[in-house]
N, C-alpha and C positions, 0 to 999 in steps of 0.2 A: 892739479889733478891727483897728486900721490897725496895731499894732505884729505880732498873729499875722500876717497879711499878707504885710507886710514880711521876716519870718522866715518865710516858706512860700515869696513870690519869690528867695529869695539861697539857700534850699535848693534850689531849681529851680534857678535860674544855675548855682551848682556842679555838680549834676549833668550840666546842657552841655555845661562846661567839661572836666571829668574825661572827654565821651563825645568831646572833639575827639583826642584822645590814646588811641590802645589800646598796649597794651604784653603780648609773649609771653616765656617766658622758659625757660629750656630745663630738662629734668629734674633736673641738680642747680644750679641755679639762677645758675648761670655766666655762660653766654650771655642777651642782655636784647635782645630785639626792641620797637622803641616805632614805634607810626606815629602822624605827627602831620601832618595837614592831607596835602596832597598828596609828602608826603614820608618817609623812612622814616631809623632809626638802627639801629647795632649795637652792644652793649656786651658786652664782657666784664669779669666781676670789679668791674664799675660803673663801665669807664675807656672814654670813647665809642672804635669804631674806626670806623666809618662815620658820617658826619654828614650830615644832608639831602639823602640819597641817595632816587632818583628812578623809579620805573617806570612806563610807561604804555604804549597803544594807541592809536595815531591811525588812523582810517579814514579809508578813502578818501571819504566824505561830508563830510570835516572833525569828524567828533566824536570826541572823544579822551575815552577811558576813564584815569580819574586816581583816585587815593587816594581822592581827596576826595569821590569821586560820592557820589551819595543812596543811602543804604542801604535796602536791605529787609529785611535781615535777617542777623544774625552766626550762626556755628555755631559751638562751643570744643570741644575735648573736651585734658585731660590724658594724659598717661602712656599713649600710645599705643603699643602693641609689637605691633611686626610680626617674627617670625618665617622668615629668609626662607634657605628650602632653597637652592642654589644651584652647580648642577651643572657643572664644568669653570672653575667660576671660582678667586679664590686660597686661598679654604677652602670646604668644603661647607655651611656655613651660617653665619649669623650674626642673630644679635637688631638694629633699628633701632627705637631707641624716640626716641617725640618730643609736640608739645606742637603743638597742633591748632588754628589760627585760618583760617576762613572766611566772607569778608566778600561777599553776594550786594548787590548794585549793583540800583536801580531798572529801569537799561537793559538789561537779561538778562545782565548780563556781572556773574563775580564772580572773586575771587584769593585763593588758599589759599596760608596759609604753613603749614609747618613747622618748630620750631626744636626741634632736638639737642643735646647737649654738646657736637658735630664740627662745627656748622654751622647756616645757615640759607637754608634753600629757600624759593623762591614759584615759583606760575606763575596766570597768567590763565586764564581759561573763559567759552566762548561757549556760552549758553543756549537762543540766538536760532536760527528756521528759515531757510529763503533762502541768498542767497549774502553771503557776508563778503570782503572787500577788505580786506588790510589797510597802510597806506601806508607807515610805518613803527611800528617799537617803541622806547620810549623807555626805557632801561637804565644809568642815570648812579650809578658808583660813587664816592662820595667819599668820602677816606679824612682822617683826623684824623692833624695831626701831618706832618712830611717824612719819607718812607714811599721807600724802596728795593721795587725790584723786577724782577721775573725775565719778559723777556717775550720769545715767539719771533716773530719779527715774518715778514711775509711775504716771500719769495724775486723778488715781483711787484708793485715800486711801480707799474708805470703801471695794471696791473690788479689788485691786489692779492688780492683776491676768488680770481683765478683760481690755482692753485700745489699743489703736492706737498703742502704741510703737513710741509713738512722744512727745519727749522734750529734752529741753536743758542739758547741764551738769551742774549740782552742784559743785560747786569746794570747798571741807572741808577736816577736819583735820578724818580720820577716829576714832581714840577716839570721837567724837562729834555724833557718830548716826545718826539713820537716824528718828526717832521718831515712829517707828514699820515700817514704810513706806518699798516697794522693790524697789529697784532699777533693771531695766530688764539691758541684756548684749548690747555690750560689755563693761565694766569698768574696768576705767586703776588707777592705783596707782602705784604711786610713792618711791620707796621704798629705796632709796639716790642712789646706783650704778646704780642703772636702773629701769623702769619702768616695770612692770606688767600689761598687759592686760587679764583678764579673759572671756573665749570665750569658744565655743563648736561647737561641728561638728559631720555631721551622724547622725542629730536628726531625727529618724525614729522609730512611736509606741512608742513613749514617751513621759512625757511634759518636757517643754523648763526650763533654771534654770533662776532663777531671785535670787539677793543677798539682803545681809540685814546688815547693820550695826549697833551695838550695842554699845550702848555710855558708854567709859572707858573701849571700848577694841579695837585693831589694828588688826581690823578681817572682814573680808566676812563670811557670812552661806548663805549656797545654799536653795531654797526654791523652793518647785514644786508645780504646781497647782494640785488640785487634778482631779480626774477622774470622768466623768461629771456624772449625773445619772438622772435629767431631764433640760427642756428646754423649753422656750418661744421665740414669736417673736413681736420685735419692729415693729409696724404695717406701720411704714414712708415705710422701705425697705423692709419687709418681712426678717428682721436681725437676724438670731438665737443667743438666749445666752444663758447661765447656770443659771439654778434658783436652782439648789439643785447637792451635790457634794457627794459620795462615803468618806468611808474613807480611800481611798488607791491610791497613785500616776498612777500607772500603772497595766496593766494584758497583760500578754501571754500566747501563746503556744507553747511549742517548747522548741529547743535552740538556742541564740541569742546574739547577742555584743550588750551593750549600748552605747551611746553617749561618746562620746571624751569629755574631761572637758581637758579645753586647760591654759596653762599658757606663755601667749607671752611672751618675755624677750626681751628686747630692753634698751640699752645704749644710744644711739642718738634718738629722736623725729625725725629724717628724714628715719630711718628704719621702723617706723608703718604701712606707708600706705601701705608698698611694703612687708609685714608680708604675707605669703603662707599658714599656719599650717591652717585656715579651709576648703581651696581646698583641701590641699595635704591629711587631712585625711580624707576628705568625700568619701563615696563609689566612684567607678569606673560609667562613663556613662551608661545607659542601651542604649543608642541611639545611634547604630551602624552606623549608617548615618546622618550626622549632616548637610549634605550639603545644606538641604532645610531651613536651620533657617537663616533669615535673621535680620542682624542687621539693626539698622537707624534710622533717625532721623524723630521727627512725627510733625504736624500739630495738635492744640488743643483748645476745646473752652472753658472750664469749668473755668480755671483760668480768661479767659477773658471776663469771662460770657457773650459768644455771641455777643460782642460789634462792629460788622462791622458798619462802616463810608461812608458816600460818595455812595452807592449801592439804587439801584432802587428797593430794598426787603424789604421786614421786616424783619429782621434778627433772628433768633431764629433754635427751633429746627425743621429745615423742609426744604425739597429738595435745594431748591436756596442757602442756608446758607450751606449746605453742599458740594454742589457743589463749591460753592466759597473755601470752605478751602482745598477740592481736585484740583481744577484748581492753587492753590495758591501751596502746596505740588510739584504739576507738574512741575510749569514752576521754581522751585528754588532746584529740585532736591532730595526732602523728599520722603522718602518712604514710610511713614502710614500717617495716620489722624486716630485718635481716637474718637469714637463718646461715650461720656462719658454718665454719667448718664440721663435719661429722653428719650431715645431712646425705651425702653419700661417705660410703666407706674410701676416705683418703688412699690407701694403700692399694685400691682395685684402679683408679685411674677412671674410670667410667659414670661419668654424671648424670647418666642419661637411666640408672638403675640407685635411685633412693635405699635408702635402709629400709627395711621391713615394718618400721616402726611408725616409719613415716607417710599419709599419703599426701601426698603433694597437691595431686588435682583439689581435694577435698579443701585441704588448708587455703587455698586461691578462691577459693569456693567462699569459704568462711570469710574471710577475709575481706574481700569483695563486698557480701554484705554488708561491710562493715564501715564501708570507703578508705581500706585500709590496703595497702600492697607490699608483697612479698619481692624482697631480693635475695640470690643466692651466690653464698660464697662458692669460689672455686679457682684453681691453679692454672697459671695463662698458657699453659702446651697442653694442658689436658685442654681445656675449652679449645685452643686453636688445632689442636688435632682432632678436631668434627667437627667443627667451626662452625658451617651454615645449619648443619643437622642439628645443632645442640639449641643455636640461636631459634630457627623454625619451629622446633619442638616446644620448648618454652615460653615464649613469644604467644603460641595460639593455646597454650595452656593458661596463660594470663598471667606468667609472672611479669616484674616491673624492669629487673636486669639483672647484672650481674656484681658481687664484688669480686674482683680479680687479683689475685695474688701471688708474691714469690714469683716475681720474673728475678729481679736480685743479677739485674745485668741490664747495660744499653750499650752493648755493641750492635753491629748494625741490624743480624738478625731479628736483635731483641727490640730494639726500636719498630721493623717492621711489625714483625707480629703485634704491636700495642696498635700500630694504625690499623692493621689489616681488622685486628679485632673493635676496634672502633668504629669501622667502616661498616663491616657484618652489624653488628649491633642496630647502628643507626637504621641502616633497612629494615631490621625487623621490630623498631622501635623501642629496642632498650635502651637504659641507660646504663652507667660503668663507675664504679668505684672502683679507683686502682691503687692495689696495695702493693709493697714490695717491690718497686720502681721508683728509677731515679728521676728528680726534680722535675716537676713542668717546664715544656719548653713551649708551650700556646697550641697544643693539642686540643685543648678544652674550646677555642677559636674555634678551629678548624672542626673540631667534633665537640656539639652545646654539648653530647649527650653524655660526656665524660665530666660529671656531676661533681668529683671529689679526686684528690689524689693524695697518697700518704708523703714518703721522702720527708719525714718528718719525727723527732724523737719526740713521739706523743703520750698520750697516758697511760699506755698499756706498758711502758716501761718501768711504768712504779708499781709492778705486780712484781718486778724480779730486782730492783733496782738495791744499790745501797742507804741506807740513809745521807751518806757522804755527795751522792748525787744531787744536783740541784736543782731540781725541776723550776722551782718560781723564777731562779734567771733565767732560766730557758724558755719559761713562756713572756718573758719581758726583751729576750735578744732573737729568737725566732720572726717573731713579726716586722724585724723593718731588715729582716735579710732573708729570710727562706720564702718569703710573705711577695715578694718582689717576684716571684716569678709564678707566683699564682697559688691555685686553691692549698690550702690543707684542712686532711681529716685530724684532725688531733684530740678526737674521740673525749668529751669535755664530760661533766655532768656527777662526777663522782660526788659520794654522801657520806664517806667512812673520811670525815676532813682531820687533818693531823696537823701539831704543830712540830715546829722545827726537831725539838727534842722527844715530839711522843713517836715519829714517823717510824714502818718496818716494815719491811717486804712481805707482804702476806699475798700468794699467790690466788686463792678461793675468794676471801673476801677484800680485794684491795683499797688500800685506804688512799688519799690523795695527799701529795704537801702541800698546805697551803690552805686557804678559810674556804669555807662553802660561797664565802660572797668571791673570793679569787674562782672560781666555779663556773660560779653562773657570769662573771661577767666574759670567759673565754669565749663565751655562743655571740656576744657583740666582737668584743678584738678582731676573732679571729673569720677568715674572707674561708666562708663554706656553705655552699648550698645543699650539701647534702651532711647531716649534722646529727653524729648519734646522741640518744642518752643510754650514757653508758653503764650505767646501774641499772640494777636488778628492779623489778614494777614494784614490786614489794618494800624495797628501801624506798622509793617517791611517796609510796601511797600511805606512808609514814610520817611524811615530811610536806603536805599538802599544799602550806604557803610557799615554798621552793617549786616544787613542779608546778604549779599555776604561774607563776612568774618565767620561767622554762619553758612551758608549753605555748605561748602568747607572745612569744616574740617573733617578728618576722623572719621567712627563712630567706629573701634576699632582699636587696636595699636599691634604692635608686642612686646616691649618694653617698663620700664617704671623706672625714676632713679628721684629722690627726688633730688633736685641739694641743699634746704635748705630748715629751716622752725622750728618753736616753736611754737609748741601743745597752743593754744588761742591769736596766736601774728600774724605768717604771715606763707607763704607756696609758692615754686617754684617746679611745677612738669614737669617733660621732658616726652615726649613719643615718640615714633619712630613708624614711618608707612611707610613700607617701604622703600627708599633714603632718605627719608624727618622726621625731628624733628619737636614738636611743644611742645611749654611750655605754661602754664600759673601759673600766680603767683596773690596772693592775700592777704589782710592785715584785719585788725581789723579795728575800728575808727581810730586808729593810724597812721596818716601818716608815712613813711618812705623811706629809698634808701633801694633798690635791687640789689647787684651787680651779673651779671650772669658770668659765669665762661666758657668758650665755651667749655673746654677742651674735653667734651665728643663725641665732632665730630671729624669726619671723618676727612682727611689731604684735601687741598684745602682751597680753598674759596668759598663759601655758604653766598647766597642773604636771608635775611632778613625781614621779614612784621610785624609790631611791629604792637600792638593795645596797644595804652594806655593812663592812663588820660590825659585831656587836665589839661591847666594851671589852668584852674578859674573850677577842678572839684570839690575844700573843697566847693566852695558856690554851682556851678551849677552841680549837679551828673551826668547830660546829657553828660558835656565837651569830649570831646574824641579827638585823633589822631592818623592816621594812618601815619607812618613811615615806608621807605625803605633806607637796607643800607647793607653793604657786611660785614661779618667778618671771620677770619681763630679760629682754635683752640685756638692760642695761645692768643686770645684776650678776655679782661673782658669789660663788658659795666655795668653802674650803672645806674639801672631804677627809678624814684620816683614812687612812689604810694601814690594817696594822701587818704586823711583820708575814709574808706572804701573803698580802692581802689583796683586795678589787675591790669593787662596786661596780654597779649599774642603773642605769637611771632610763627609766620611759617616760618620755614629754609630749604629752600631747596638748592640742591649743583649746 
């Protein structure tokens, strides 16, 4: 009797023991999620890459929801496949399948993971009625091993929180710190089997997370802005910011999921850009008809500050100038013209009263004729301070939407107000370019009609920029990490092309670094449906082989396959539009050969239209050549690119 006992307690023990440890593991059995005690791990292929990494919820009561609460009850399910249709994104749909753990906490609070072959997601869930304070979140990644990595840190050490969400990547050793400094998302590190990118998704009534690295440790800490509590405004724009903050991250009411805290997993650098996890867990559309969002390519002056040539006007902001960049729109096939800032007087705050120079109605009028549409720029508190009146009024005057600027913060306020005006929008059927906001978190899901977003160190930086900046790494390491979490505007198309040595910050007429064929191929690399040309009409209608080739490429794709490329060196990206492929490929300073691989096509033979540098593009960035030529499948071509270089290629059968 004492020895059956004995053998009944140590079969109980182990069972304990085995329930102190749960472990997920991804569909093909790759990725290995383990949580143990108030802690979590990541493996892949069974070699740890995260170690006693950390999540939790501290309220403002003092009780902190942790790993380790009391359970009530697990949910599991396997082989989870989601189907997910996917309108104006970088292909029309795609499968996420994944492996299903949900752990419900005694305290109404529980935390659902997800783990994928690409990744693994969690987020928390409030069950509870009343109001929730929350003080902060605890989000500690630790990585196994001395781990490189790629982080953009903020433009605003004294306030960091507050900033554009615009700069370069840092490339260090994470032991090295960051100097208290945050770095915002997404950041990817390198953790030897594969790389880590750190993202989020479903960011709604929350602030966004920003990391921190601590020097002499191999670690991310998530860091929230807090919760605003007063406000002023910069008198240029009438721009609101935070002058005084709460001590607590977030408040609700209800019950509610928080944000996805996403962990990409990628083996190959040619897997990044084509990474799904912040569509696939953002909320579902609210916008049952999608069919009035149009995509396309726009006509713009602000990079080219107004600089028409050769016209019988004064050029600026007023009827004739805008006329011209709508007749210019028209006859080459564009479908907006954006009238950027100065269209009302900034410093009045009131959008709803144009400058005197301008009539609005008329220009929609013109325009329209033309099958051409007007969007207008404007600052996200001034638009959300008359919100539906600004939307209503405009909307039935026929403009197209809005571009929305200078939030330059995602604490929780500022997150809402991006839905709230997202939501307004979509009833009255705009669409939203959003500038001056931190990184997509699957907004663009949840609202088609949010067409474009910046969070991105794009061209308008080489209007002020150093020569010493590097733009061509930056458009070759941007796309398999900032690209991961969705759209960028990164305003492409410039004609004033520079090489390495002739480049200069010319603010009127900016020049680009890097060749006219590095240019034109950014409109293929880079995932945008709403897509400027950012030069002056005048500079294109100069350069007539370049804007024909411009103007004719599709503005979204069904399809999209990385054919090659290393994260700060070079990049080849394919996309499919219906019968027809189009690639572009681009490099660093570094010259180099491209060998393309055709095998992804179709059987036949398919005619060819190459865009790429000319011979003499290392000294003159202008050089270019258009080439025609047939290849099958089974044929490989090797492209040079010379130093900041691209190409692009249209295949049709």
């Amino acid at each position: 009797m004492k020895k059956t006992l004995f053998i009944l307690l140590m079969a109980l023990s182990n069972i304990v023991c085995l329930a102190k440890e749960t472990s997920v593991t991804s569909p093909d059995g790759r990725v290995k999620l383990s949580i143990d005690g108030d802690s979590y791990s990541v493996y892949y292929d069974g070699e740890v890459i995260l170690s006693n990494s950390s999540a939790a919820l501290i309220l403002d009561d003092g009780a902190t929801i942790r790993l380790s609460d009391k359970v009530r009850k697990t949910v599991s399910r396997n082989e989870v496949r989601e189907h997910i249709v996917s309108p104006l994104y970088r292909q029309e749909s795609f499968d996420y399948v994944y492996n299903y753990l949900r752990i419900d906490f005694k305290s109404g609070y529980q935390i659902e993971w997800k783990v994928s072959d690409d990744g693994v997601a969690y987020r928390f869930g409030n069950l509870n009625d009343g109001q929730t304070v929350i003080r902060n979140e605890k989000a500690i990644f630790d990585f196994a091993g001395d781990c490189k990595a790629w982080l953009p840190y903020s433009t605003n050490p004294k306030k960091p929180e507050a900033m554009a969400f615009q700069n370069w990547y840092t490339e260090q050793r994470l032991k090295d710190g960051s100097d208290g400094n945050l770095a915002f998302l997404p950041a990817t590190v390198d953790a030897g089997k594969v790389k880590v990118t750190i993202l989020e998704s479903d960011l709604k009534s929350y602030p966004g997370m920003f990391v921190k690295a601590e020097k002499g440790k191999n670690s991310l800490s998530g860091v929230f802005a807090s919760y605003p509590e007063s406000f002023d405004n910069y008198r240029g724009r009438v721009q609101r910011y935070v002058t005084s903050t709460k001590d607590y991250i977030a408040k609700h009411d209800g019950a509610r999921s928080y944000p996805w805290r996403i962990l990409a997993i990628t083996t190959d650098d040619t897997q990044m850009p084509v990474n799904n996890l912040v569509y696939a867990l953002a909320e579902r559309s609210r916008i049952s008809d999608t069919s009035w969002i149009r995509p396309g390519y726009s006509a713009w002056e602000w990079w080219n500050d107004w600089q028409l040539t050769g016209v019988d006007f004064e050029a600026g902001i007023n009827m004739d100038t805008y006329r011209y960049y709508i007749d210019f729109a028209s006859r080459n096939g564009l479908e907006y013209v954006i009238l950027d800032e100065g269209w009302y007087v900034p410093q009045s705050g009131d959008m709803m009263t144009p400058v005197k120079e301008l009539d609005i109605p008329a220009l929609v009028e013109y325009a329209a004729e033309r099958n051409v549409r007007l969007i207008l720029w404007c600052v996200f508190n001034v638009l959300d301070d008359r919100l539906e009146e600004i939307c209503r009024h405009y909307s039935a005057m026929g403009i197209a939407g809005f571009k929305v600027d200078f939030l330059d913060r995602d604490d929780q306020e500022g997150v809402e107000m991006t839905y709230r005006i997202a939501e307004m929008a979509a009833k009255y059927h705009l669409v939203l370019d959003l500038h001056g906001i931190s990184k997509p978190t699957g907004i663009n899901r949840t609202y088609p009609n949010v067409l474009n977003y910046e969070s991105i160190f794009g061209q308008e930086e080489v209007k002020w920029s150093t020569p010493e900046t590097d733009m061509p790494k930056y458009n070759v390491t941007a796309p398999f990490i900032r690209m991961m979490a969705g759209y960028t505007d990164y305003t492409p198309g410039g004609m004033r092309n520079a090489a390495k040595a002739d480049f200069q910050p010319v603010y009127s007429k900016p020049m680009t670094m890097g060749t006219r064929a590095h240019q034109v191929a950014l409109y293929v690399v880079y995932d945008s449906p709403l897509t400027m040309l950012c030069d002056v009409p005048t500079m294109y209608e100069k350069e007539p082989e370049t804007l024909a080739y411009l103007s004719t490429l599709p503005r979204i794709y069904e399809k999209e396959i990385v054919l090659n490329g290393q994260i700060g060196e070079y990049v080849t990206i394919a996309r499919q539009a219906g019968s027809s492929w189009y690639l572009g490929g681009l490099t660093s300073w570094t010259s180099r050969d491209i060998e393309i691989d055709f095998s992804f096509l179709g059987e036949g033979t398919w005619t060819v239209e190459l865009f790429r540098d000319g011979v003499n593009a290392d000294r003159n960035a202008e050089d270019y050549r258009i080439e025609r030529f047939t290849v099958r499948p089974s044929d490989r071509r090797t492209v040079h690119l010379a130093s900041g270089g691209g190409f692009s290629m249209k295949i049709t059968k």
